[in-house]
DSSP file (Angstrom, degrees, kcal/mol; ACC not computed):
  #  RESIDUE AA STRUCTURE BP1 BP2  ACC     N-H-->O    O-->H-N    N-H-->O    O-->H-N    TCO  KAPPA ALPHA  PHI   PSI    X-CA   Y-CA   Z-CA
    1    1 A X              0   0    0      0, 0.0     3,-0.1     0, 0.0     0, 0.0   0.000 360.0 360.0 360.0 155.5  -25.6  -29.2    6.9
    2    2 A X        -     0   0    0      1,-0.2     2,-0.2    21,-0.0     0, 0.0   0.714 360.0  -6.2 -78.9 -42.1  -22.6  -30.8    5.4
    3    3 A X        -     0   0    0     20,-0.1     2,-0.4     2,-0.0    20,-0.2  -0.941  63.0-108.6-156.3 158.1  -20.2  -27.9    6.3
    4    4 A X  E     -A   22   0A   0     18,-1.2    18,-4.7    -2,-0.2     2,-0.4  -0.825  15.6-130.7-125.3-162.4  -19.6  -24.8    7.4
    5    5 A X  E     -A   21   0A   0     -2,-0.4     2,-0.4    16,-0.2    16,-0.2  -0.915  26.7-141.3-120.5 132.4  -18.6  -21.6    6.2
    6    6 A X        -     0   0    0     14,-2.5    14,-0.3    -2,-0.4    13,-0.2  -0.777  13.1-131.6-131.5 100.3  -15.7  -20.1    8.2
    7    7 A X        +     0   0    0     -2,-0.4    -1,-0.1     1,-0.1    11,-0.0  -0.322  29.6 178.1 -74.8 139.7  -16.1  -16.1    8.9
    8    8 A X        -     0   0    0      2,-0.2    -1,-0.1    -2,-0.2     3,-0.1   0.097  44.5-110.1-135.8  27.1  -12.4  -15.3    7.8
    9    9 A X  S    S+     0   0    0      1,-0.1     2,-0.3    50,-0.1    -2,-0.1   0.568  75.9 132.0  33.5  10.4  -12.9  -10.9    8.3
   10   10 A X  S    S-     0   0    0      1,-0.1    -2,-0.2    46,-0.1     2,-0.1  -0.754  74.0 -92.3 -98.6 164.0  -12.8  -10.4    4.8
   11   11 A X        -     0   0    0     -2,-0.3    26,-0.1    25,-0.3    -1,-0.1  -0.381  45.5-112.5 -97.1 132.7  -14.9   -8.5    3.3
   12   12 A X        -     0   0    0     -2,-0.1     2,-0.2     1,-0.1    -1,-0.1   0.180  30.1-114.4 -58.3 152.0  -18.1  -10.6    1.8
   13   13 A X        -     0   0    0      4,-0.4     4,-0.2     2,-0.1    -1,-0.1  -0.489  11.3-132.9 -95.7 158.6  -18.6  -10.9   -2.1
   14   14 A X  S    S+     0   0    0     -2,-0.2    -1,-0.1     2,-0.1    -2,-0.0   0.399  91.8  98.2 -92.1 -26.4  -21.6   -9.1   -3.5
   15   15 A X  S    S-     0   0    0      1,-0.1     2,-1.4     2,-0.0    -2,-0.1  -0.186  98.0-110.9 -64.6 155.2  -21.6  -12.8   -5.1
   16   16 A X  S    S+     0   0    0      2,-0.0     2,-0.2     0, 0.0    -1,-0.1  -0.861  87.2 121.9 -84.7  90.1  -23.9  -15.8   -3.6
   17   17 A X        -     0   0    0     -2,-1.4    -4,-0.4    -4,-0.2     2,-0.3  -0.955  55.9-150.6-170.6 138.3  -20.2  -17.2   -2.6
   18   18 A X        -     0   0    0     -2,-0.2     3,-0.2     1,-0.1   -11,-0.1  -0.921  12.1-147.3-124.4 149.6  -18.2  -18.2    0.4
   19   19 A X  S    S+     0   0    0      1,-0.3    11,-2.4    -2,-0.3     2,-0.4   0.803  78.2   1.2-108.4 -12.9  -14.6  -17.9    0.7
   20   20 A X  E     - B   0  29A   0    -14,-0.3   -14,-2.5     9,-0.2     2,-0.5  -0.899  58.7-175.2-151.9 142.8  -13.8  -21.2    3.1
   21   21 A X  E     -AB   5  28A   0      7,-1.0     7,-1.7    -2,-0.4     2,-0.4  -0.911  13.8-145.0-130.0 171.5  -15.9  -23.8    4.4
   22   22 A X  E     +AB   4  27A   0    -18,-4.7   -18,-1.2    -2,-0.5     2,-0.6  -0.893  17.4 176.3-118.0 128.5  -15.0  -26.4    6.6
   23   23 A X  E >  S- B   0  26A   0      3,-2.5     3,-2.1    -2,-0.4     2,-0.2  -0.940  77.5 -49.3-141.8 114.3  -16.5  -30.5    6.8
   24   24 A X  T 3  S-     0   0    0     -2,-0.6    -1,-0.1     1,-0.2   101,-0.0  -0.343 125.0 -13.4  55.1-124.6  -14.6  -32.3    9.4
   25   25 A X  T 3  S+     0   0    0     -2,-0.2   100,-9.9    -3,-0.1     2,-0.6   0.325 116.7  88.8 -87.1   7.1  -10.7  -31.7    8.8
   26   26 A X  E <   -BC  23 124A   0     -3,-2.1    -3,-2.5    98,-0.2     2,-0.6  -0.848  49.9-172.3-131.9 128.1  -10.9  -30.2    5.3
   27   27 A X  E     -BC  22 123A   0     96,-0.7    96,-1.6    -2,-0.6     2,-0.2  -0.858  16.1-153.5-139.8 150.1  -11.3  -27.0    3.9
   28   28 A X  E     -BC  21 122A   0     -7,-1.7    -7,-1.0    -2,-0.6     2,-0.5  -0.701  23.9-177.2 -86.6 148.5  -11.9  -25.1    0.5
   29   29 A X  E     -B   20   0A   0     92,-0.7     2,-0.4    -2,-0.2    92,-0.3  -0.996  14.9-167.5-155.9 125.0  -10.7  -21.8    0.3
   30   30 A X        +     0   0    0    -11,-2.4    90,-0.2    -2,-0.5     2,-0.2  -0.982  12.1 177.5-131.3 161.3  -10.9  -19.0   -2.5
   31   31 A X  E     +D  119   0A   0     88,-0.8    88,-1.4    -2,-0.4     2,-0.3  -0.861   2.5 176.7-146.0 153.1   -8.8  -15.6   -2.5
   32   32 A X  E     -D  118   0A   0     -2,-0.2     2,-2.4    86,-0.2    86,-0.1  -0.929  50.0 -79.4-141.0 179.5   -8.5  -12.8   -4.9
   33   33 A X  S    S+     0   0    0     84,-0.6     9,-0.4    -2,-0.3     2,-0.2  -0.278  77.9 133.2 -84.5  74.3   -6.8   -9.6   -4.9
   34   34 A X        -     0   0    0     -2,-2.4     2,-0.7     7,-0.2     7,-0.2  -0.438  62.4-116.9-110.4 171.5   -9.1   -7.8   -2.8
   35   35 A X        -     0   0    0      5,-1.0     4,-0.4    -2,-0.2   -24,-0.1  -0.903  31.2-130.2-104.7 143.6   -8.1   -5.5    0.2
   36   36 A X  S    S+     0   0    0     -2,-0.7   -25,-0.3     2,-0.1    -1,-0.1   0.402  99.9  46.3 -62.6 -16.9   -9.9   -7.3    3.5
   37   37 A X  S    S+     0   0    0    -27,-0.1    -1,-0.1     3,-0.1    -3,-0.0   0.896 122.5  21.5 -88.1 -75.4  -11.3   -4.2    4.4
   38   38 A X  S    S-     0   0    0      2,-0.1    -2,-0.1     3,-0.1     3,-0.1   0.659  84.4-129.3 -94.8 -34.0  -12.9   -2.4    1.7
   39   39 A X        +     0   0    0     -4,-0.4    -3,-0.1     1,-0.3     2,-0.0   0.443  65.8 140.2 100.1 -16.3  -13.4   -5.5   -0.8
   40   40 A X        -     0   0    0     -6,-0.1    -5,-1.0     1,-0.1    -1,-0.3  -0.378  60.9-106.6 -78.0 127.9  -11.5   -2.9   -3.6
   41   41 A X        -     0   0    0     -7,-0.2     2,-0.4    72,-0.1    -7,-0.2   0.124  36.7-111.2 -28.5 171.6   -8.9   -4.7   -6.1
   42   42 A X        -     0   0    0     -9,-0.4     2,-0.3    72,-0.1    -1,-0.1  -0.824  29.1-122.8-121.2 161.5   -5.4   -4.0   -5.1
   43   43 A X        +     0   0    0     -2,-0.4    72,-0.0    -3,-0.1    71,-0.0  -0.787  63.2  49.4 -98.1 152.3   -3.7   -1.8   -7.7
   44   44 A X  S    S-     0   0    0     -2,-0.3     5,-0.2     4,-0.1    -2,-0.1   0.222  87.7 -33.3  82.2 159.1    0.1   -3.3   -9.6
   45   45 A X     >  -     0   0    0      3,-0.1     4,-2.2     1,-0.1     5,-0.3   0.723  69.4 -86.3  -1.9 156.7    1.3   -5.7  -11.0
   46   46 A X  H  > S+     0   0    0      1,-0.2     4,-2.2     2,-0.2    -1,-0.1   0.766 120.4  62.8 -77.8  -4.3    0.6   -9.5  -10.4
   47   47 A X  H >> S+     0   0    0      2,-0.2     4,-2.7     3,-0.2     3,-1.6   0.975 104.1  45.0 -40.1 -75.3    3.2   -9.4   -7.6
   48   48 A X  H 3> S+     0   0    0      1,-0.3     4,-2.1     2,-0.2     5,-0.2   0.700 116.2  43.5 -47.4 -35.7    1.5   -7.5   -6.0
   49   49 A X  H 3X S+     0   0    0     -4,-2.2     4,-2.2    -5,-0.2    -1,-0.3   0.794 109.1  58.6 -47.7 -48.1   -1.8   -9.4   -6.6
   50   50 A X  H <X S+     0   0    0     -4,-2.2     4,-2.4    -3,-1.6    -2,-0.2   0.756 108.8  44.3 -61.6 -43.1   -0.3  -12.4   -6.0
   51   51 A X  H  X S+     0   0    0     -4,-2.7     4,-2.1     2,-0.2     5,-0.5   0.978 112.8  49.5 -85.2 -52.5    0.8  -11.3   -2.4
   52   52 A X  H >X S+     0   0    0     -4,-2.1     3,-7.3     2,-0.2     4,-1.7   0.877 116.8  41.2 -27.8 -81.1   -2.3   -9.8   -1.6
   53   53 A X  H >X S+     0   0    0     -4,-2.2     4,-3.3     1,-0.3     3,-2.1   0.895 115.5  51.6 -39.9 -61.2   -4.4  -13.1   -2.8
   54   54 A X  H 3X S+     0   0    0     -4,-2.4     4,-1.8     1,-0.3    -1,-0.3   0.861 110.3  50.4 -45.6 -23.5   -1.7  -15.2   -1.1
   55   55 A X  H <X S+     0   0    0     -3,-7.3     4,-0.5    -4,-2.1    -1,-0.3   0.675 114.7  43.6-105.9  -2.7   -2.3  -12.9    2.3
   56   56 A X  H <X S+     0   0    0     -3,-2.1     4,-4.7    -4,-1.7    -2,-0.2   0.754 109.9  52.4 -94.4 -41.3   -6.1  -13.4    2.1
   57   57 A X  H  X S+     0   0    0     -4,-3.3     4,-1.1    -5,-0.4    -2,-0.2   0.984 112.3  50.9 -52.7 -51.2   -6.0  -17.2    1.4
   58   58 A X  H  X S+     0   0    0     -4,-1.8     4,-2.3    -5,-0.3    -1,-0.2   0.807 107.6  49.9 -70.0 -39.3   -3.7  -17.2    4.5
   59   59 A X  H  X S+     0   0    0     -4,-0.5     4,-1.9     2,-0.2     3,-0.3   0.974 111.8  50.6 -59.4 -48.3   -6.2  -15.3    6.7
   60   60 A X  H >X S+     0   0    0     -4,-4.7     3,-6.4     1,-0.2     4,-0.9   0.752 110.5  49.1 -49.0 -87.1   -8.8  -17.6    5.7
   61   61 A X  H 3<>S+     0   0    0     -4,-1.1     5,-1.4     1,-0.3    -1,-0.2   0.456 111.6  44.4  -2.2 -65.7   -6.9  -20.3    6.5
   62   62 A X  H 3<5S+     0   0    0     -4,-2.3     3,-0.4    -3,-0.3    -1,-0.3   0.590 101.8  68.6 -59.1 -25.4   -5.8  -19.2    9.8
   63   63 A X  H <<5S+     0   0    0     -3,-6.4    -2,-0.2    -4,-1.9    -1,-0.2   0.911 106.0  43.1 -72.4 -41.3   -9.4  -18.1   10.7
   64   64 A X  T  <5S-     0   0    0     -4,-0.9    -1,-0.3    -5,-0.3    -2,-0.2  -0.031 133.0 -89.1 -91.7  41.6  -10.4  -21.9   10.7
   65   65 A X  T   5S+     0   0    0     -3,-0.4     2,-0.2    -5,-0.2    61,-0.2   0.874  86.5 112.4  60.3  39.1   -7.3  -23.0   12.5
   66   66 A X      < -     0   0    0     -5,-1.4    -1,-0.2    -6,-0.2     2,-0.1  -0.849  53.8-138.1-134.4 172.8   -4.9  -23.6   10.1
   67   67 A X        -     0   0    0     -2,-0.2    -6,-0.1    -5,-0.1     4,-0.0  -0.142  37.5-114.4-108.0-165.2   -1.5  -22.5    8.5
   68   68 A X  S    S+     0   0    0      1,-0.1     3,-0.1     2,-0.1    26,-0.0   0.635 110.5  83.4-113.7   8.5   -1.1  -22.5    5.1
   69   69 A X  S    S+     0   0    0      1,-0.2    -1,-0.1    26,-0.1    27,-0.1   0.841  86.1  58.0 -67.8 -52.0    1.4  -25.2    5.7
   70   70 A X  S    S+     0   0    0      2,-0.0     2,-1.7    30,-0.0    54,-0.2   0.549  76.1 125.4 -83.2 -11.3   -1.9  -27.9    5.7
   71   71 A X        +     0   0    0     52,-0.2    52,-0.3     1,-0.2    51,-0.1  -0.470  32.7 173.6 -47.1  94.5   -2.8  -26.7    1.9
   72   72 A X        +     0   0    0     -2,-1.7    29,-2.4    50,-1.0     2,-0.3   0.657  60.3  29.5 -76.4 -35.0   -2.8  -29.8    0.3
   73   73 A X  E     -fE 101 122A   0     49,-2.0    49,-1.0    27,-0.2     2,-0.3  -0.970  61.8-165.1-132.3 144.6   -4.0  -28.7   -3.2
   74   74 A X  E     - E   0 121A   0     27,-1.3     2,-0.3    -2,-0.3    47,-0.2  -0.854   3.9-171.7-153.9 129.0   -3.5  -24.9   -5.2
   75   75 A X  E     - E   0 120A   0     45,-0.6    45,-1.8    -2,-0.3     2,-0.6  -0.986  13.4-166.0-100.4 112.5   -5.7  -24.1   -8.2
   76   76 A X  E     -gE 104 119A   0     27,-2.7    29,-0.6    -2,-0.3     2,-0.4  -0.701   2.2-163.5 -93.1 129.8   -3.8  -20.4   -9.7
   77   77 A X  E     - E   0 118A   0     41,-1.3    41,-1.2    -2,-0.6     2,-0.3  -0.965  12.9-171.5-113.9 117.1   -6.3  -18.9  -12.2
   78   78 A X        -     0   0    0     -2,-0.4    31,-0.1    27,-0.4    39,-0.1  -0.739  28.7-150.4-102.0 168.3   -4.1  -15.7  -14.8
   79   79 A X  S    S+     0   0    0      1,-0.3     2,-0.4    -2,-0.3    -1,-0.1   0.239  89.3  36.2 -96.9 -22.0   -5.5  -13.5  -17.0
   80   80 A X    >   -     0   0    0     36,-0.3     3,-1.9     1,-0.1    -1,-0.3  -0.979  68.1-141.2-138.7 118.3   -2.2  -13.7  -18.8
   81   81 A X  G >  S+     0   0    0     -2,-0.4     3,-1.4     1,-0.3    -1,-0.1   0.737 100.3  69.4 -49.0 -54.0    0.1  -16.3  -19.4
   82   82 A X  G >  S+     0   0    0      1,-0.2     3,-0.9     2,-0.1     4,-0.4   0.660  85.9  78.0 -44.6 -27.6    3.3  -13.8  -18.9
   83   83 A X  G <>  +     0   0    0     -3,-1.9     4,-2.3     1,-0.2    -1,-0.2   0.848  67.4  95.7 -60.0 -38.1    2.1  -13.7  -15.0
   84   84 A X  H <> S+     0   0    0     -3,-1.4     4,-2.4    -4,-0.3    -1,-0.2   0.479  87.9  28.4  42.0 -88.9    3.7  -17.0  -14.7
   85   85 A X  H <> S+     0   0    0     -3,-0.9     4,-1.4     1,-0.3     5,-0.5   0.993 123.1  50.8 -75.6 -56.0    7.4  -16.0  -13.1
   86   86 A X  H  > S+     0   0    0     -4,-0.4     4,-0.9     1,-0.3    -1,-0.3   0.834 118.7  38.8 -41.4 -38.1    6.0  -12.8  -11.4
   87   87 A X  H >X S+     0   0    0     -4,-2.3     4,-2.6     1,-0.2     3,-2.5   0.987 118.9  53.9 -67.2 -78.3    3.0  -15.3   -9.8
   88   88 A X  H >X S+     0   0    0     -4,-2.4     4,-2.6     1,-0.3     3,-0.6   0.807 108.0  46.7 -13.1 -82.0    6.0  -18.2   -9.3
   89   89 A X  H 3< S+     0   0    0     -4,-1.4    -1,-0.3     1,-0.3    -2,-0.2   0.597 110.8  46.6 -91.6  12.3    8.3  -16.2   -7.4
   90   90 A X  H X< S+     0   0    0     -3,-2.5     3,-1.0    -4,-0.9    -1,-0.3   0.761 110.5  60.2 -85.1 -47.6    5.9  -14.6   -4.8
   91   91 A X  H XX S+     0   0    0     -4,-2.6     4,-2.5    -3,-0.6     3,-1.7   0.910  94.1  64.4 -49.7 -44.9    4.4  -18.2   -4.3
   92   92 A X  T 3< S+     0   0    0     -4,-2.6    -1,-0.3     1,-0.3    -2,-0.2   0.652  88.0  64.6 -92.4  17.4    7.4  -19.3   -3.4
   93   93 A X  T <4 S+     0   0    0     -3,-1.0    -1,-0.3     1,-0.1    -2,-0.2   0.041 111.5  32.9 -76.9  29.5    7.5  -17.2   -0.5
   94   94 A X  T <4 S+     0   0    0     -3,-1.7     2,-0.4     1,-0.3    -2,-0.2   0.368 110.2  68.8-129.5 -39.3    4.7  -18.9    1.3
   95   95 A X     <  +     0   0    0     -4,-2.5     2,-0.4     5,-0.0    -1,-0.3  -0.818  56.7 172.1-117.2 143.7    5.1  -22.1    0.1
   96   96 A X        -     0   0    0     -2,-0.4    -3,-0.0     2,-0.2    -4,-0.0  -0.979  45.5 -34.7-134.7 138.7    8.1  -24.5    1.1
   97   97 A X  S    S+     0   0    0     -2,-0.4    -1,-0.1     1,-0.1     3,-0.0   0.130 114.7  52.3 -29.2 135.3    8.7  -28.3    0.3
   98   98 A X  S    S-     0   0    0      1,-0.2    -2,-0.2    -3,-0.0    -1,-0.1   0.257  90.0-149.0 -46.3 111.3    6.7  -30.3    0.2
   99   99 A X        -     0   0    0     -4,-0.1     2,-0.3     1,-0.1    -1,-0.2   0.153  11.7-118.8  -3.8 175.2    4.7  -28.4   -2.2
  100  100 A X        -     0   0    0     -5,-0.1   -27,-0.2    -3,-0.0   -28,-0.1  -0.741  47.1 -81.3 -97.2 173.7    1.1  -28.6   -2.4
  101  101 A X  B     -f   73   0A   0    -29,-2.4   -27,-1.3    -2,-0.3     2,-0.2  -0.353  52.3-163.5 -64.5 144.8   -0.5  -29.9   -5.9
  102  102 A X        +     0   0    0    -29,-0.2     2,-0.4    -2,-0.1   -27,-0.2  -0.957  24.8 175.7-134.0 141.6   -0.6  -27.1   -8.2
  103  103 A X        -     0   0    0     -2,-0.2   -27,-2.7     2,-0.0     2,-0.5  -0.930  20.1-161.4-159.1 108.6   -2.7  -26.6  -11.6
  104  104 A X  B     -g   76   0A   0     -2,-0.4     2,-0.2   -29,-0.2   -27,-0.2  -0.845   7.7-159.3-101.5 149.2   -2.1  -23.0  -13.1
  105  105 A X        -     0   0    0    -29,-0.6   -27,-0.4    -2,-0.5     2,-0.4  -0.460  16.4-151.9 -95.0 162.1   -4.8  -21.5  -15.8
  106  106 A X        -     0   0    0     -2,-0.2     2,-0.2   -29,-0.1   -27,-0.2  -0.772  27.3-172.0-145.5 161.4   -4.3  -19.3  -17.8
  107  107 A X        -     0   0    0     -2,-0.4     3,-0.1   -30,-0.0   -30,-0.0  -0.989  34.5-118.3-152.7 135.9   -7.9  -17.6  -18.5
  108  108 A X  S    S-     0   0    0     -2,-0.2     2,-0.3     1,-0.2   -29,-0.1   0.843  89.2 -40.9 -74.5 -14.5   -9.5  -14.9  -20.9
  109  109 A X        -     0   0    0    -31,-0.1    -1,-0.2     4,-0.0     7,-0.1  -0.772  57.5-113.9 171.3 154.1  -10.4  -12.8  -18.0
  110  110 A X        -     0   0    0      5,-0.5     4,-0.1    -2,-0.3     6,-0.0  -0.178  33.3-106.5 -89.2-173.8  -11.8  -12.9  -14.6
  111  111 A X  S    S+     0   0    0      2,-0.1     2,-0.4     3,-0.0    -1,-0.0   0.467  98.2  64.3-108.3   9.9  -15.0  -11.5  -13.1
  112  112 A X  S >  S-     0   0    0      3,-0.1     3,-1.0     0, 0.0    -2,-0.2  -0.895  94.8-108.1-104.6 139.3  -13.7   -8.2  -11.1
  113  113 A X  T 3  S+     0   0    0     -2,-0.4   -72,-0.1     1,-0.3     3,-0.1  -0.454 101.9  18.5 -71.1 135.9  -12.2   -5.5  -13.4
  114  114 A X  T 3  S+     0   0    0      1,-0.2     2,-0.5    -2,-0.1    -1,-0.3   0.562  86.0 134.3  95.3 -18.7   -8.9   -5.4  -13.1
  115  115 A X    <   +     0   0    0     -3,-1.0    -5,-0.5     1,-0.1    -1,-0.2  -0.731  24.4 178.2-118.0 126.3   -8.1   -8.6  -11.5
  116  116 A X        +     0   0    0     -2,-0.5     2,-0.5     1,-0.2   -36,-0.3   0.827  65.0  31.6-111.8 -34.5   -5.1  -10.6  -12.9
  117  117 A X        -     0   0    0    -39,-0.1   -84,-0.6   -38,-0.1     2,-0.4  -0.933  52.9-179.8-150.8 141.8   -5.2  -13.7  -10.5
  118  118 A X  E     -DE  32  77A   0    -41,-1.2   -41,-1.3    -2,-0.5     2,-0.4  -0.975  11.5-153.9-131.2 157.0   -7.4  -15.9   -8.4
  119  119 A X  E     -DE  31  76A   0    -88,-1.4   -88,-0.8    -2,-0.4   -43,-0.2  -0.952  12.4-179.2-144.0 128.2   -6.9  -18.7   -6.3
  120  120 A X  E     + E   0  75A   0    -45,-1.8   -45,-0.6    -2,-0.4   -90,-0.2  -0.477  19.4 170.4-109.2 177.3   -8.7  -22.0   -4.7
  121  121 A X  E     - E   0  74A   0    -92,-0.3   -92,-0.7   -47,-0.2     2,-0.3  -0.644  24.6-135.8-177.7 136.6   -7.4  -24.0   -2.7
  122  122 A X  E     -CE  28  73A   0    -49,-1.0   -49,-2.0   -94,-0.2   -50,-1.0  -0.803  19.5-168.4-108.6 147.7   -7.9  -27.5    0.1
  123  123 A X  E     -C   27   0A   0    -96,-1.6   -96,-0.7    -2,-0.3     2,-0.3  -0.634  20.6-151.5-112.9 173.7   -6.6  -28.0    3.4
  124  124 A X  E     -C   26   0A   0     -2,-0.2   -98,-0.2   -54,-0.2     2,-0.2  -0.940  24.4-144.7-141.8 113.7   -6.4  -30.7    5.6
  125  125 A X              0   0    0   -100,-9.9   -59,-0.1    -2,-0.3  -100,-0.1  -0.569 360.0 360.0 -80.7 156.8   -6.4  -29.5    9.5
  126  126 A X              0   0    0    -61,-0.2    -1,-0.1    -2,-0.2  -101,-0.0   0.171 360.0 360.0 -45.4 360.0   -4.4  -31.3   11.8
């Protein structure tokens, strides 16, 4: 196999879907606003979304032996355009210069009810 898929303790999508795999030094990574335990959406506002997703990407991340400091690349998926700032100024409390590359979406709706933002992302370990 090409890659593997990197048990990251959050709790598995109902989906045929993994949330990071690993090939050699690189990995893909997707987050939503889910609780790590229970798999449940988080309730408020896309802050609040935002830091949740941001604090699951970061477990993944960390489960395969990275920071989120090695993110090289950010795809942001909204539901809503207005999420923007609220998204913006929670992001930048995880991420500090350099940047990674960023491409925000704006989307008619995501596949969990309730779920305002999702997030991909590639690393490069060290």
């Amino acid at each position: 196999m090409p890659f593997e898929t990197i048990e990251t303790g959050i709790a598995p999508s109902a989906s045929p879907v993994s949330d990071c795999n690993r090939a050699g030094r690189h990995l893909w990574l997707v987050a939503i606003a889910e609780d790590p335990v229970t798999g449940n959406i988080v309730d408020g506002g896309i802050e609040d979304q935002t830091r949740q997703t941001l604090a699951n990407l970061d477990q993944a991340v960390r489960a395969a032996g990275g920071t989120l400091a090695d993110i090289v690349s950010v795809q942001v998926f909204l539901t809503d355009r207005n999420d923007a700032g609220g998204m913006n100024r929670v992001y930048a409390e995880h991420f500090a210069k350099p940047y990674p590359v960023r491409a925000t979406v704006v989307v008619k709706e995501l596949l969990a009810a309730g779920l305002r933002i999702e997030i991909t992302a590639t690393a490069v370990l060290s």
